[in-house]
N, C-alpha and C positions, 0 to 999 in steps of 0.2 A: 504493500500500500504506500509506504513511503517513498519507493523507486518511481512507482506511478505518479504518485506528487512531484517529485522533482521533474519525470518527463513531462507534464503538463503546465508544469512552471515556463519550464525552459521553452517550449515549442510558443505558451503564450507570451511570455515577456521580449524573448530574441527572436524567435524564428519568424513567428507569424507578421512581424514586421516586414521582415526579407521578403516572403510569400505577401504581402500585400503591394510590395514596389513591384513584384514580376507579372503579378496578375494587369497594374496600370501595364505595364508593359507589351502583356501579352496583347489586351485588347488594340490595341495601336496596332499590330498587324494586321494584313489583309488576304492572308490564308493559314486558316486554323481545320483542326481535327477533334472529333469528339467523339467518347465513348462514354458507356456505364457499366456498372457490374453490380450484382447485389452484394449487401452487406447487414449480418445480423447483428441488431445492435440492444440489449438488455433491457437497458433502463429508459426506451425512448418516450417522452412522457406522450397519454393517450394511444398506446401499441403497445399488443402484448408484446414481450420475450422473443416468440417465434415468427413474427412479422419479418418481411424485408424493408431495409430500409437501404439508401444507394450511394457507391461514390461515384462519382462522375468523374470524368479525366477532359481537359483539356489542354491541345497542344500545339506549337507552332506548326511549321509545313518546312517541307526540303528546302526552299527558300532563305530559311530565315540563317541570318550569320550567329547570332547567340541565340540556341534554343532554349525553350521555355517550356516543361511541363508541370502542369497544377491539375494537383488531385482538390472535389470536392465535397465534402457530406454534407447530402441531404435525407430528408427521412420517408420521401418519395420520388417517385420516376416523372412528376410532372413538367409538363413541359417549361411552365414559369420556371424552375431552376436552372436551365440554359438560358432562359431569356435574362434573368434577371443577373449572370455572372457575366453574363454576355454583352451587358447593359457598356455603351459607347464604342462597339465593334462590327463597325460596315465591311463587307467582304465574302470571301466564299470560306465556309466551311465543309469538312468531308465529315458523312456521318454514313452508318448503318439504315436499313428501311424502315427505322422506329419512328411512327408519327409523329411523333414531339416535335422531332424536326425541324416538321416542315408547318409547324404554327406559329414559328419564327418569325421575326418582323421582316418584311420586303426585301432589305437591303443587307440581310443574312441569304448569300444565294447556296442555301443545300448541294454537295455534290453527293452523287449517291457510288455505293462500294461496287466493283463489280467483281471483288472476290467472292461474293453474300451469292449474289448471279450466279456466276459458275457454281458454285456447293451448290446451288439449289437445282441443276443441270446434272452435275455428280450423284445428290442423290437419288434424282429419278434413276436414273439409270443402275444403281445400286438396288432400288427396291423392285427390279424385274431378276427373275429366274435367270441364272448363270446362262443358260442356253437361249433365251432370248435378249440377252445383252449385245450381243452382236450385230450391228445393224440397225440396231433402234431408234426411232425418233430424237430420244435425247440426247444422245449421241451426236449428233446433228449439230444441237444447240451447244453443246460442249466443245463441238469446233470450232464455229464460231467466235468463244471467248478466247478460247484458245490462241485461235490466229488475232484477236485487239492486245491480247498480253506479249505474243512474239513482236509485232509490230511495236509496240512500248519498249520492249527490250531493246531492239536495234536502236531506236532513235534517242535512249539513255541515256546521258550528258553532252547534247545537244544545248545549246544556247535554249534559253524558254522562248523567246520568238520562233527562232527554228524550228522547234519542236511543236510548238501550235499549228507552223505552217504545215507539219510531215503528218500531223493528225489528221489534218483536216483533206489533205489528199491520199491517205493513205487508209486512217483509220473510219472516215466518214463514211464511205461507199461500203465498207465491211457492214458497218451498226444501221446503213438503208437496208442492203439485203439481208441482215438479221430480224428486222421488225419486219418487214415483207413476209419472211418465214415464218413468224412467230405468227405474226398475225392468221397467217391461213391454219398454222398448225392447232392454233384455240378453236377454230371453228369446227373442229372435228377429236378436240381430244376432250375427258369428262376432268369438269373442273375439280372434281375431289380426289383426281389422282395426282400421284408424284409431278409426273409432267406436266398435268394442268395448273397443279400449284407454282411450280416455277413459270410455265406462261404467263399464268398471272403478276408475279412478283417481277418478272420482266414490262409487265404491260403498265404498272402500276405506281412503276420507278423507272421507269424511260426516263420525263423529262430530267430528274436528278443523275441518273449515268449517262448521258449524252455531256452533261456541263465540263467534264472534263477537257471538251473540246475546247474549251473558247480562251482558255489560258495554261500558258507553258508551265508554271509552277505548278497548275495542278497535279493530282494523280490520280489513274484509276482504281487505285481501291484504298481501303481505311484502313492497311495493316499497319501505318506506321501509327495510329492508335491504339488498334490490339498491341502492340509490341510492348507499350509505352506502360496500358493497364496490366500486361500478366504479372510483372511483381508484386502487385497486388493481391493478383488470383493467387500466386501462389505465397503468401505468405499467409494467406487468410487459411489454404488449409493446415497449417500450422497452429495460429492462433485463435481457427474458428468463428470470433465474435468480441467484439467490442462491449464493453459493458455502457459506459452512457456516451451523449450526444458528444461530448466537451471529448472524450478520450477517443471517437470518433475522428473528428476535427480535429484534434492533434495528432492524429498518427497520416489525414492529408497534408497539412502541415510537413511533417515529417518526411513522408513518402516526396512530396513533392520536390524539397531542397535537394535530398539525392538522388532522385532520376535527373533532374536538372544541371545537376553537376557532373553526376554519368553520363548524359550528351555531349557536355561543352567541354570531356576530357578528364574532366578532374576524380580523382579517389574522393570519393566521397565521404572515407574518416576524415580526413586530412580535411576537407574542406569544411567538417562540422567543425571540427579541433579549431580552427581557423576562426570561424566563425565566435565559437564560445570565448573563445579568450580577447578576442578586440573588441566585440561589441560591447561589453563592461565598458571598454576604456573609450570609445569613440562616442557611448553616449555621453560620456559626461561632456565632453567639448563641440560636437557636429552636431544639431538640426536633422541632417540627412545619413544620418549614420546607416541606417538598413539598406539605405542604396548602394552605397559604396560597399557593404558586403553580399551583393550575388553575385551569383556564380564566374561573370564573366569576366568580374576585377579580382579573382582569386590568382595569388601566385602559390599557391598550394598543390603542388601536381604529388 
């Protein structure tokens, strides 16, 4: 209990400073990544024990010269908790086909994954009889993504201009005769099968996977999100559950400073080490002390 106390001291007095200079920071960009995951949290006041309640991950884009990621806890999946973390950030961001999304204000333009696409082409094809996998419909649609991801890999550290232009004559005429295909293939497949369900989930998140088109920085799918959240996944099956909101919240807090500093290079002891012992001293004399300690003014390698 008293270990607990001191980590919830520290994350609130030092940390969550730094994590509130990177959050301004983040928003200023103008291509981010979003994901969630659930998380069981105890003492959430008004939810039982066995409730989900969620962290949210948000994060810069291949673009950005100092990366930024920030984990969030919230005690639901509503969409106002991206809006409201979101709150002074016009731009695209890349998300999963979770409606929340796309309830976002105007000037948030959703990219949709099209790793989520493919799976859902994978497992049609997975839920047919080994002997009639050969040849199958989905199959079809699996090449399709197939050939938009070889096509991204060739044209991989191309200038972003460049890159928009090789999309747009390269990868554009693929994603017409994919929806061409698609489209005839719903009229004749049963919506409650495997491959109806991914027609649909192609038909439903077009206009969000097509946006990739229209700028070089983007990407076509949200892994650099998933990557961003599994330390989380896996830490949590470790320690299962958070007991209240506050210890919640500090261990985003936490999480956040060191995948942020795991992007931008740095050992992440060293940069907490770093952190706890100047921030004593530079409050007493800086105003902007938490600024000057992220990640990307550390000489702590």
């Amino acid at each position: 209990q008293v270990m607990s106390h001191w980590l919830l001291r520290a994350a609130e007095d030092w940390l969550a400073p730094i994590y509130q200079e990177l959050h301004k920071e983040l928003v200023r960009r103008e291509v981010l990544h979003g994901d969630e995951t659930t998380l069981q949290v105890l003492k959430e006041p008004g939810k039982s024990a066995q409730s989900k309640s969620y962290m949210w991950l948000y994060r810069t884009g291949g673009d950005a010269e100092h990366p930024i990621v920030l984990y969030d806890y919230r005690p639901d999946r509503k969409a106002k908790n991206a809006e409201e973390f979101l709150e002074g950030f016009s731009g695209y961001l890349h998300a999963d086909g979770y409606q929340g999304y796309h309830k976002l204000r105007p000037d948030i333009r959703v990219v949709g994954c099209w790793a989520h696409a493919r799976r859902k082409f994978d497992e049609a094809v997975k839920s047919l009889p080994q002997k009639e996998q050969a040849g199958c419909t989905a199959l079809e649609g699996q090449a399709f993504c197939t050939k938009l991801f070889s096509i991204e890999k060739d044209i991989q550290g191309l200038p972003f201009e460049e890159k928009r232009k090789q999309r747009q004559s390269r990868a554009k005429p693929v994603l017409n005769a994919l929806f061409s295909w698609a489209e005839e293939k719903r009229k004749v497949t049963p919506p409650k099968s495997a491959l109806g369900k991914a027609l649909h989930y192609l038909k439903e998140q077009w206009p969000y996977l097509v946006r990739y088109l229209e700028d070089g920085r983007l990407e076509m799918s949200n892994n650099r999100a998933e990557r961003s959240i599994k330390p989380f996944v896996m830490g949590r099956k470790n320690w299962l559950f958070a007991n209240t909101p506050a210890g919640a919240q500090a261990s985003a807090v936490i999480y956040s400073l060191i995948e942020t500093a795991k992007e931008t290079g740095l050992d992440p002891y060293k940069y907490l080490l770093w952190v706890l012992r100047e921030a004593p001293k530079l409050f007493e004399t800086d105003r902007e002390w938490a600024k000057k300690l992220t990640p990307e003014h550390c000489t702590q390698h």
